[in-house]
Backbone as JSON, one array per atom type, in Angstrom:
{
  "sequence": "XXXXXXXXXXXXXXXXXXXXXXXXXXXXXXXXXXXXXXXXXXXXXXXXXXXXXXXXXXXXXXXXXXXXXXXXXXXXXXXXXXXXXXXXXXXXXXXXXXXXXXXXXXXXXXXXXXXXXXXXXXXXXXXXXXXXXXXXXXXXXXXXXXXXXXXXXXXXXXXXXXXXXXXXXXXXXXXXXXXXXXXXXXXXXXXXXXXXXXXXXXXXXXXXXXXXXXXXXXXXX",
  "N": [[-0.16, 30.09, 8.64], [-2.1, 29.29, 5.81], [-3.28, 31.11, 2.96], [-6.4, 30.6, 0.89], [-7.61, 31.52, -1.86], [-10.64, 32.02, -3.82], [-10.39, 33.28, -6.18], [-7.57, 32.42, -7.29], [-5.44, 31.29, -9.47], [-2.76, 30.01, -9.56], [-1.7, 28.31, -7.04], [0.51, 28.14, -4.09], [1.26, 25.88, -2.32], [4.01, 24.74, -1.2], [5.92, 22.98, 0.96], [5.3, 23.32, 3.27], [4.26, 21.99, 5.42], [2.11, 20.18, 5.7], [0.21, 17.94, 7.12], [-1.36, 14.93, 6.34], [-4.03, 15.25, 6.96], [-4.58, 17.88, 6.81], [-4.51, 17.8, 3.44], [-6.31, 16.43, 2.98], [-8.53, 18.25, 3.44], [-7.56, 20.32, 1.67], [-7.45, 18.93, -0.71], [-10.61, 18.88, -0.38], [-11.62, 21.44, -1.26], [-10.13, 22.12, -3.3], [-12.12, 20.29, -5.26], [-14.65, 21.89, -5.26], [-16.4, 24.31, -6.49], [-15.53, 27.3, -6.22], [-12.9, 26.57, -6.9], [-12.71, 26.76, -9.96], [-10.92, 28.25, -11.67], [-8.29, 27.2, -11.41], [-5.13, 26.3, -12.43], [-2.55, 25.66, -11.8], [-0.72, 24.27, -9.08], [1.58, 23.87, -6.14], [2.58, 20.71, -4.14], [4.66, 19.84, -3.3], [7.08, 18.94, -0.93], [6.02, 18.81, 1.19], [4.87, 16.6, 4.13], [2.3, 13.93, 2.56], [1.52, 11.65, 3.48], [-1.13, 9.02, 3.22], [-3.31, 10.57, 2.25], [-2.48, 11.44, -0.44], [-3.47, 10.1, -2.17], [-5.9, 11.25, -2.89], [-5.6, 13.72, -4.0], [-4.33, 12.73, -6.62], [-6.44, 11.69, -7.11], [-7.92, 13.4, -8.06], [-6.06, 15.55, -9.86], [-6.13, 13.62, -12.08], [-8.49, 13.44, -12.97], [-9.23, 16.04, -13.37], [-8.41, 18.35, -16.06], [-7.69, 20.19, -16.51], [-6.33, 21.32, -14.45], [-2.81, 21.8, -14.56], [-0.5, 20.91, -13.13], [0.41, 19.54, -9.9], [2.57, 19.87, -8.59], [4.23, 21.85, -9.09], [5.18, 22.36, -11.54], [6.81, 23.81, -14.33], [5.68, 24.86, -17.26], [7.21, 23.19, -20.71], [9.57, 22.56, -19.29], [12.77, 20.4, -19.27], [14.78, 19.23, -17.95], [13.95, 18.26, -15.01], [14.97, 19.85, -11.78], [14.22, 18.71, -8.99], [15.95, 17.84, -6.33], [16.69, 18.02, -3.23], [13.9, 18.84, -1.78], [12.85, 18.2, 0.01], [10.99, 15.78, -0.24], [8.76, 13.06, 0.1], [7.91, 9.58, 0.47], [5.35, 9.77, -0.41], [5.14, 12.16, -2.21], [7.04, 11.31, -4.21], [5.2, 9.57, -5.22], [2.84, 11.19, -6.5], [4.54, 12.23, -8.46], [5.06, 10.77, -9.61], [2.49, 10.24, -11.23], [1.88, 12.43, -12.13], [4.14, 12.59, -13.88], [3.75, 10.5, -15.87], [1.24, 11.5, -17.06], [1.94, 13.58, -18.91], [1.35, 16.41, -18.93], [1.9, 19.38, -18.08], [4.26, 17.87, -17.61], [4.99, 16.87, -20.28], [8.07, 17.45, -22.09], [9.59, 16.52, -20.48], [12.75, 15.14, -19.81], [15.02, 14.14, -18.14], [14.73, 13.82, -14.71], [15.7, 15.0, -11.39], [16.1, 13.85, -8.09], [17.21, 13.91, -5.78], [18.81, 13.77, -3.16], [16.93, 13.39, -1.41], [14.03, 12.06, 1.06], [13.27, 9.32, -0.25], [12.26, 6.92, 0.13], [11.53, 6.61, 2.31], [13.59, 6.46, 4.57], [14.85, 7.03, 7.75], [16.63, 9.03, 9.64], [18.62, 9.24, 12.83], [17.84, 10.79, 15.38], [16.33, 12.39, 13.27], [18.24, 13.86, 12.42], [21.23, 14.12, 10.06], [23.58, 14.0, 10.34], [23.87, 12.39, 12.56], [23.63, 9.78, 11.17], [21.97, 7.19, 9.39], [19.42, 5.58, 10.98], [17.08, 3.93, 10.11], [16.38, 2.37, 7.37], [14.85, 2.66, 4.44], [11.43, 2.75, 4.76], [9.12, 3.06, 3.59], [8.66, 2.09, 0.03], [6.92, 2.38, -1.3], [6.76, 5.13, -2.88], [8.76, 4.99, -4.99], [8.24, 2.72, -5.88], [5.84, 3.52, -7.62], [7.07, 4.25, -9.81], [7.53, 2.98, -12.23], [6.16, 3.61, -14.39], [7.0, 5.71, -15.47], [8.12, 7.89, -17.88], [10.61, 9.01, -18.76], [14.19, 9.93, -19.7], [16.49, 10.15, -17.8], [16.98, 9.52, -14.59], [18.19, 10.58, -11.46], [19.14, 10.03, -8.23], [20.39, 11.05, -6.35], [22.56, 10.48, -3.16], [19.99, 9.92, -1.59], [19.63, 8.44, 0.35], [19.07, 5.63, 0.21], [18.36, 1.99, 0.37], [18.63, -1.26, 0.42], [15.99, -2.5, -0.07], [15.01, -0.85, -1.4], [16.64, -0.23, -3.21], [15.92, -2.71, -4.37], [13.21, -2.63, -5.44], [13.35, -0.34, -6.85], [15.07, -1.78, -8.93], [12.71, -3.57, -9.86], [11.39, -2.03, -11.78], [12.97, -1.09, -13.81], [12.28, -2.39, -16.35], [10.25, -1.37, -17.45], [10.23, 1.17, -16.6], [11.62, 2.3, -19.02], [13.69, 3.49, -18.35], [17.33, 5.04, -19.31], [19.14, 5.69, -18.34], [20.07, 5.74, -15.2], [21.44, 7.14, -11.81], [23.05, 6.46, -8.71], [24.65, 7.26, -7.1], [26.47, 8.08, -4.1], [24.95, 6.88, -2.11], [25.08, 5.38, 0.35], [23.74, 2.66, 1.85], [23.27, 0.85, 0.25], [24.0, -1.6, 0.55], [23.43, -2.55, 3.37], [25.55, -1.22, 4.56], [25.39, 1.15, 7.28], [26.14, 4.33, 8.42], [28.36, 5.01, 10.78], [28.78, 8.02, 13.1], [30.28, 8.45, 15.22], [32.44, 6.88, 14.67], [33.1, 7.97, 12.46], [32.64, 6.08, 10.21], [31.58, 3.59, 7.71], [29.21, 0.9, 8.79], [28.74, -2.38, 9.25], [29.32, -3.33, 6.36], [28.5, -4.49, 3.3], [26.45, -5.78, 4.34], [24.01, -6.57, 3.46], [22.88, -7.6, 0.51], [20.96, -7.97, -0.66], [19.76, -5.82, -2.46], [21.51, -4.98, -4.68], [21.83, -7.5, -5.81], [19.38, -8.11, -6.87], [19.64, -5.55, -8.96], [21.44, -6.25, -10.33], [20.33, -8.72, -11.82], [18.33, -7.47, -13.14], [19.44, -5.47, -14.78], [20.41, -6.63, -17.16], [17.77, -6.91, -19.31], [17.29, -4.17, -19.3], [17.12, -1.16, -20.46], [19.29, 0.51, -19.86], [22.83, 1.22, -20.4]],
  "CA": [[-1.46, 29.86, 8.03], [-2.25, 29.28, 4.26], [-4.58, 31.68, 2.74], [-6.65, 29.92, 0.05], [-8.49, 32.49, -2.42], [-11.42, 31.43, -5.03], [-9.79, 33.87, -7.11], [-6.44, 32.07, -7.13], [-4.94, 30.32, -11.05], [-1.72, 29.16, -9.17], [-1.5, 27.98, -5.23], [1.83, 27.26, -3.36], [1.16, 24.95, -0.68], [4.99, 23.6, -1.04], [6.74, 22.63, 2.14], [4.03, 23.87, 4.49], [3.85, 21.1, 6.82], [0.78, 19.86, 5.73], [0.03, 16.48, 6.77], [-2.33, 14.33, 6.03], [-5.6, 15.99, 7.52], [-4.54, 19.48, 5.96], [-4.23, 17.5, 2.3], [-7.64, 16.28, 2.81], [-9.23, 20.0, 3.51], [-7.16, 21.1, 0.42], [-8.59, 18.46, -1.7], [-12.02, 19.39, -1.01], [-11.46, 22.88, -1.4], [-9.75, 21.92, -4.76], [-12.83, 20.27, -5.69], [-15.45, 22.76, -5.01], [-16.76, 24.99, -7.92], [-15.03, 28.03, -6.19], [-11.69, 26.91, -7.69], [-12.75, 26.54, -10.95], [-9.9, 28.88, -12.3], [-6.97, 27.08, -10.52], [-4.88, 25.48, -13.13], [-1.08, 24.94, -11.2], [-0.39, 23.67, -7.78], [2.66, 23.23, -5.76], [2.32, 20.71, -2.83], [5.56, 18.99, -2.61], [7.57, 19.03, 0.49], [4.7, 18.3, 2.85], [4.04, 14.58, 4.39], [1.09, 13.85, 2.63], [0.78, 10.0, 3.29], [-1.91, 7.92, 1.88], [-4.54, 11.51, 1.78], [-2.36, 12.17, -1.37], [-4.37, 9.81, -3.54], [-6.89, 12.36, -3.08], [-4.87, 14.68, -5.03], [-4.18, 12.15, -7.39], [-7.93, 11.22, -8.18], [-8.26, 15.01, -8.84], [-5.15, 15.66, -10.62], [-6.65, 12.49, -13.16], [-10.19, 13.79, -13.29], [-9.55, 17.29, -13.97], [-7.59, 18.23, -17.08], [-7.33, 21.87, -16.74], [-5.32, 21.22, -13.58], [-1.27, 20.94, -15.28], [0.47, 20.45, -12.27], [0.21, 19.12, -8.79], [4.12, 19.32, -8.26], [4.55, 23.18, -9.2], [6.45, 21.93, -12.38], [6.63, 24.81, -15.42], [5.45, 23.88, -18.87], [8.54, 22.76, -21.05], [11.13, 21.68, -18.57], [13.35, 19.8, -20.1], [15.41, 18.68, -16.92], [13.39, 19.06, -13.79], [15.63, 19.33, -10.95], [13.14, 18.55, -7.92], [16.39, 17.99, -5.24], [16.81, 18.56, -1.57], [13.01, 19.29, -2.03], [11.81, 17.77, 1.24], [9.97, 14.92, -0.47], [8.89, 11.61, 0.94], [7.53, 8.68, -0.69], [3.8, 10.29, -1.22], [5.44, 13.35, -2.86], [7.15, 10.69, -5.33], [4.2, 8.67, -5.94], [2.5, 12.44, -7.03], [5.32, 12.78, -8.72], [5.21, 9.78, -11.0], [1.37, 10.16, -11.95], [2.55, 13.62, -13.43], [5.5, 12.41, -15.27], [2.48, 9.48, -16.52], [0.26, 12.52, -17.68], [2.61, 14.24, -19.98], [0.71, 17.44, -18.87], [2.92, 20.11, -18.17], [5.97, 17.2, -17.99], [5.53, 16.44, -21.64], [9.48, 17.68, -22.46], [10.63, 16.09, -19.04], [13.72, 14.08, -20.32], [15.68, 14.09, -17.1], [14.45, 14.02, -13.55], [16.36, 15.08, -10.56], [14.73, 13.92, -7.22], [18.56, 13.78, -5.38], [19.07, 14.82, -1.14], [15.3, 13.61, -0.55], [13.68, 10.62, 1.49], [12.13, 9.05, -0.75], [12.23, 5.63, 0.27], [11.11, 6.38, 3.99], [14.5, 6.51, 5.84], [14.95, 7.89, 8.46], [17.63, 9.69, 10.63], [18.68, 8.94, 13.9], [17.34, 11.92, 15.71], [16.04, 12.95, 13.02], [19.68, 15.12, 12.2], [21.68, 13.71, 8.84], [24.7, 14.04, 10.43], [23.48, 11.01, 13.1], [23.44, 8.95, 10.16], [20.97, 6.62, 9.04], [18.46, 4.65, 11.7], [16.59, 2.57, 9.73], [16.24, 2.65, 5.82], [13.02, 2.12, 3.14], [10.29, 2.29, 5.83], [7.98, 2.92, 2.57], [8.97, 2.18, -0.5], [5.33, 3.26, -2.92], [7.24, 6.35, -4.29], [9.87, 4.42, -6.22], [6.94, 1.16, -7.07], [5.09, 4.1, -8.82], [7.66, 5.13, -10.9], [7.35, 2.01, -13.21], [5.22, 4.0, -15.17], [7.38, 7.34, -15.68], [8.39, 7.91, -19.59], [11.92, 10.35, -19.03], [15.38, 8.64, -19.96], [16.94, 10.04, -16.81], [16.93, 9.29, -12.92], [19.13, 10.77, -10.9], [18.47, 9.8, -7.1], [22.31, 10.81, -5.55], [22.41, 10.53, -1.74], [18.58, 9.69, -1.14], [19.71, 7.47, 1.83], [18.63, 4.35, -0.11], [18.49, 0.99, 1.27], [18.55, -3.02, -0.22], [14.94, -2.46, 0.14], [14.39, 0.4, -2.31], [17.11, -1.0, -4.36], [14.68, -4.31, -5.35], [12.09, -1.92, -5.8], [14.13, 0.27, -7.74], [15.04, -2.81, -10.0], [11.58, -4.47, -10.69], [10.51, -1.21, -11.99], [14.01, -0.92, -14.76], [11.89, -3.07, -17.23], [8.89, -0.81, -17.67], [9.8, 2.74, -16.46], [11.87, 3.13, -19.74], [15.16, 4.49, -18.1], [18.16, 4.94, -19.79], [19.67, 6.29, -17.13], [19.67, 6.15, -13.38], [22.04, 7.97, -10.91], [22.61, 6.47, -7.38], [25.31, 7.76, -6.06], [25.92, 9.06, -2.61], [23.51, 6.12, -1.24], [26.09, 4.29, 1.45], [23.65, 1.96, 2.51], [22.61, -0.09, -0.56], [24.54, -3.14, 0.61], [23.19, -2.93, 4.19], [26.05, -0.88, 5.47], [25.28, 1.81, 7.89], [26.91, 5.09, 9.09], [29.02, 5.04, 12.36], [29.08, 9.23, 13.09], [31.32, 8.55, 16.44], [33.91, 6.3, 13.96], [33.3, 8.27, 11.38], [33.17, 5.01, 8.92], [30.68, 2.69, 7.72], [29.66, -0.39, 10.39], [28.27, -3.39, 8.22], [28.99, -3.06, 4.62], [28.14, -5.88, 2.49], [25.38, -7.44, 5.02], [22.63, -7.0, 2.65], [22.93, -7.7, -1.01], [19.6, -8.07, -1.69], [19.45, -4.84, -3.61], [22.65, -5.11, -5.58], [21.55, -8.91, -6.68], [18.13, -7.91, -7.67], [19.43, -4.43, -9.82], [22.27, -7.22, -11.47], [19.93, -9.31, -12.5], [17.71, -6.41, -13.87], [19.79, -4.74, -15.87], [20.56, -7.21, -18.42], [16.93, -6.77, -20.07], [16.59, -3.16, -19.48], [17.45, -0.28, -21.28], [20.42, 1.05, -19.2], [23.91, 0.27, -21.25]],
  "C": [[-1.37, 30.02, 6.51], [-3.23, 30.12, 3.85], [-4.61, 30.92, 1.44], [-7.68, 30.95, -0.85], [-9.56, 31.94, -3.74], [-10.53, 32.12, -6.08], [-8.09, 33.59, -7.97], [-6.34, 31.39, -8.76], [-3.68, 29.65, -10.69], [-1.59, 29.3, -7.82], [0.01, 27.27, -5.02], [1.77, 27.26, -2.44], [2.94, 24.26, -0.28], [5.86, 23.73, 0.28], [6.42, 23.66, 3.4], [3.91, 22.91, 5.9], [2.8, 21.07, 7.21], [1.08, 18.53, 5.91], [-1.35, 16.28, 6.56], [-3.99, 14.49, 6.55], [-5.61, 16.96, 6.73], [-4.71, 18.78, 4.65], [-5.91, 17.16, 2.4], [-9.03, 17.5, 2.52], [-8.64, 20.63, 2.01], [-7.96, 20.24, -0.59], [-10.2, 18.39, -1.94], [-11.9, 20.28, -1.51], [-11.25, 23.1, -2.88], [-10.87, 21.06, -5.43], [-14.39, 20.46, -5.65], [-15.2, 23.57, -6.34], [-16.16, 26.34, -7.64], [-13.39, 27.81, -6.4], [-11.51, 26.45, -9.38], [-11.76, 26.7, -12.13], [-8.47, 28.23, -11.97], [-6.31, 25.8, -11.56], [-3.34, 25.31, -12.52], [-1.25, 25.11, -9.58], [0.41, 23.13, -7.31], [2.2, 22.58, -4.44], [3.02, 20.04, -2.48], [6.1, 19.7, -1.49], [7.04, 18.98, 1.57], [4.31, 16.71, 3.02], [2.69, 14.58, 4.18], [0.23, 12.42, 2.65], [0.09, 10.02, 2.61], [-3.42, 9.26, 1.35], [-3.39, 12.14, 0.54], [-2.49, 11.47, -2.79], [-5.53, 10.25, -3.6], [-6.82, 13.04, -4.43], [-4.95, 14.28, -6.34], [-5.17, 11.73, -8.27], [-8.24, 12.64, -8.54], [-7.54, 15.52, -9.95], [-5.98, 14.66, -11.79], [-8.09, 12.66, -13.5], [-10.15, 15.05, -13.55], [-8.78, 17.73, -14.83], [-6.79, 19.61, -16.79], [-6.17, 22.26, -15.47], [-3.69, 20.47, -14.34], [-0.42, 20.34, -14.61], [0.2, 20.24, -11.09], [1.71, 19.76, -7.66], [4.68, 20.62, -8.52], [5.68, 23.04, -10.37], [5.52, 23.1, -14.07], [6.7, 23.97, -16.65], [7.29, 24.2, -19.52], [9.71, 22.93, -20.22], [11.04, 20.84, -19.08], [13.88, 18.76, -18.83], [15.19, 19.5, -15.61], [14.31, 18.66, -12.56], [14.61, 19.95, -8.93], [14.48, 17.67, -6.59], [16.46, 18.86, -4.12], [15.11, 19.46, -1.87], [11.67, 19.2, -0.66], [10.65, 16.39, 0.65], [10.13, 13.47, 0.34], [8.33, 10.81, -0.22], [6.07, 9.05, -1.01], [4.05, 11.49, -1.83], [6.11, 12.41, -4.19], [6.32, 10.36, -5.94], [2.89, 9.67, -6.64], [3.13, 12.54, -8.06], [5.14, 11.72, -10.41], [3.69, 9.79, -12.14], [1.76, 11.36, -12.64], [3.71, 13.29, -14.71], [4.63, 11.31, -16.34], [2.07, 10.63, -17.54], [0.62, 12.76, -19.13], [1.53, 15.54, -19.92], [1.81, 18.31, -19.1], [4.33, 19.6, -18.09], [5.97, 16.75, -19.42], [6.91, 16.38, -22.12], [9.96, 17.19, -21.41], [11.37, 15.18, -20.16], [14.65, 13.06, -18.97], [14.79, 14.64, -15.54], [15.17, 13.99, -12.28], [15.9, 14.83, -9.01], [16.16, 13.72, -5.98], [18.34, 14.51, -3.93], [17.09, 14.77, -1.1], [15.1, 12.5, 0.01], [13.15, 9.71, 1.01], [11.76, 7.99, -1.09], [11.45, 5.85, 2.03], [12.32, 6.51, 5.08], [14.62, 7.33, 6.12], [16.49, 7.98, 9.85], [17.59, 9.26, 12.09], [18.68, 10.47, 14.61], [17.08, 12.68, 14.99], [17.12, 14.3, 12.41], [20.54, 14.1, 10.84], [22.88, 13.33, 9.62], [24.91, 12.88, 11.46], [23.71, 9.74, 12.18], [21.99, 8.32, 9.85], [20.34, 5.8, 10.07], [18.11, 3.56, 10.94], [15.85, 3.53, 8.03], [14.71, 2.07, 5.49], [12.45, 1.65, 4.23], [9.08, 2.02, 4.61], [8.49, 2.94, 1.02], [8.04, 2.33, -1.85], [5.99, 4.14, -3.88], [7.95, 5.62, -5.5], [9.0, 2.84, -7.23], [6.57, 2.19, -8.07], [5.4, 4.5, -9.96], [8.0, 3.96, -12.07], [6.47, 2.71, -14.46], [5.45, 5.37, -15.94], [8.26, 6.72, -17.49], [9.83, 9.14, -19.43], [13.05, 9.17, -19.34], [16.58, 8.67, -18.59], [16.8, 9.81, -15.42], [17.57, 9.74, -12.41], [18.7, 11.29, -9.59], [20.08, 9.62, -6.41], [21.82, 10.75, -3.74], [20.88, 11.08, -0.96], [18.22, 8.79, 0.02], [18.78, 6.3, 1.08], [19.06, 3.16, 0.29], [18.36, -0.19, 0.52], [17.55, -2.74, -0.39], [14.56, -1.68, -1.17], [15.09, 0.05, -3.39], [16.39, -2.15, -5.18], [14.02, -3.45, -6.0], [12.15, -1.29, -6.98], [14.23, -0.88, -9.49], [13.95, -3.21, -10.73], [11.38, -3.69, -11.33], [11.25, -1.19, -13.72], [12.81, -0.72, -15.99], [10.69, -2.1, -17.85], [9.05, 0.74, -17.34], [9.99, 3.05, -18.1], [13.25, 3.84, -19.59], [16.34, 3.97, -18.96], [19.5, 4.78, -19.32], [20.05, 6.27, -15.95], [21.15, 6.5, -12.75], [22.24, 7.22, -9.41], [23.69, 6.87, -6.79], [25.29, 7.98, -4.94], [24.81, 8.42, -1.81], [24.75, 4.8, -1.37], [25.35, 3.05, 1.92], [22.89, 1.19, 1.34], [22.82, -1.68, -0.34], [24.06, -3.31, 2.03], [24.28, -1.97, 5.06], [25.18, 0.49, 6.04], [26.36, 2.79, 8.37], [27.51, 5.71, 10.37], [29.41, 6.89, 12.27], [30.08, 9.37, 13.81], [32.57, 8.17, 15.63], [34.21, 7.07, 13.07], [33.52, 7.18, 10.06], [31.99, 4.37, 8.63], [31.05, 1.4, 8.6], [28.52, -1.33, 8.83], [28.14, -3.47, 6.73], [29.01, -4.68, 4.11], [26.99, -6.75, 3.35], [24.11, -7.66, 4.27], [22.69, -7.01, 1.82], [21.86, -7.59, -1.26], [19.19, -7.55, -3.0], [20.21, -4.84, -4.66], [22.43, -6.25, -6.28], [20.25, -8.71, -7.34], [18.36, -6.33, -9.31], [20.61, -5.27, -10.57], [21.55, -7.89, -12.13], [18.81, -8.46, -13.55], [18.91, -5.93, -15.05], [20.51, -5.02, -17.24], [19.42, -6.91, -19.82], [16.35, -5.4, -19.66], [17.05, -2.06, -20.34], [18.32, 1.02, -21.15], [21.46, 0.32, -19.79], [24.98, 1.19, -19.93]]
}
C-alpha cells in the first residue's frame, strides 16, 4: 500500500506497480488543494499507459511541481537505466526534459536495460529472448522534442520499428549523440536461447535504412 499524506513536499510512487487506474487516483489526489505543498514526484517504473497524460496535463499546468520523474535539480548526466520504464514512463520523460524544470543542466540522458519501445519477453524472462519487439513506440516519437546532446539507449531490446521512429525524430530532438548498443534485433534478427545465436539477422532493414538516411542532415558526426 502507498500512503499518500497532505503534508507530503516529495512522494515516491516509483516502481509500485501502479497501473493505469492507480495513476488516475494519484492524479486527482495531485490535483486537489490538499497537495498544495508537493513540489517533486517520482513515478517511473510503473505501467502507466495512456492515464499518464494525466500527469502530464498536471506536470504542464502546475509550475511549482519540478519533477514528475524524481530527477534532482542540476543533474548534469541523468542516468535513468534498468529503471523499469516502458514507453509511458518515456513519453513523461521527454515532456520534462521539454520543461527545462529541474532538467535544465541535463546534457546526457541514460535510459539503457529498459522497454521502452514495448518489447516484450518470451515468458516474460530476458533470458527467453525477445517475443515480439516495438509493440508501442510513443516514448521514443516524444522525444523529438528533448534539448540534451546525449542518448544513450544500450540493450533496450529495440526493434526496425523503434529504429524509424528513432530516426524521424534525429532532425529535431537536437542529438549529438545517441548510444544503441546491445540492441540485437535492429535488423529483424531475433534471439535463439536453445542455439544460443541469433535466428534471422538482416530480415528487416527498415530501421537501419531509415537511421542512414537520417543521419546525413542531423547533428550526429
Amino acid at each position: 500500500a502507498v500512503a499518500l499524506l497532505a503534508s507530503d513536499t516529495t512522494i515516491d510512487l516509483a516502481e509500485k506497480n501502479l497501473g493505469p487506474a492507480d495513476i488516475v487516483l494519484i492524479a486527482t489526489w495531485l490535483s486537489s488543494t490538499s497537495t498544495a505543498g508537493v513540489t517533486r514526484v517520482d513515478v517511473l517504473g510503473n505501467p502507466m499507459g495512456d492515464s499518464v497524460k494525466l500527469l502530464i496535463d498536471i506536470f504542464l499546468k502546475t509550475e511549482r511541481i519540478r519533477t514528475m520523474c524524481g530527477i534532482a535539480e542540476g543533474t548534469v548526466k541523468l542516468d535513468l537505466s534498468k529503471r523499469n520504464m516502458d514507453p509511458s514512463n518515456v513519453r513523461l520523460l521527454a515532456v520534462e526534459l521539454e520543461s527545462m524544470r529541474a532538467t535544465a543542466g541535463v546534457a546526457e540522458v541514460d535510459i539503457s536495460e529498459n522497454l521502452i519501445s514495448g518489447s516484450k519477453y518470451k515468458f516474460n524472462t530476458k533470458s527467453n529472448g525477445v517475443q515480439t519487439y516495438d509493440t508501442d513506440v510513443s516514448g521514443i516519437e516524444a522525444l523529438s522534442t528533448i534539448k540534451v546532446k546525449s542518448l544513450i539507449m544500450r540493450g533496450c531490446e529495440l526493434g526496425p520499428k523503434a529504429i524509424t521512429a528513432l530516426s524521424s525524430i534525429l532532425a529535431t530532438a537536437g542529438l549529438a549523440r545517441v548510444d544503441l548498443s546491445g540492441n540485437g534485433g535492429i535488423s529483424g534478427a531475433s534471439w535463439n536461447d536453445m542455439r544460443k545465436q541469433w535466428d534471422d539477422s538482416d530480415s528487416n532493414l527498415d530501421g537501419i535504412t531509415a537511421l542512414s538516411s537520417a543521419l546525413p542532415s542531423s547533428k550526429i558526426k
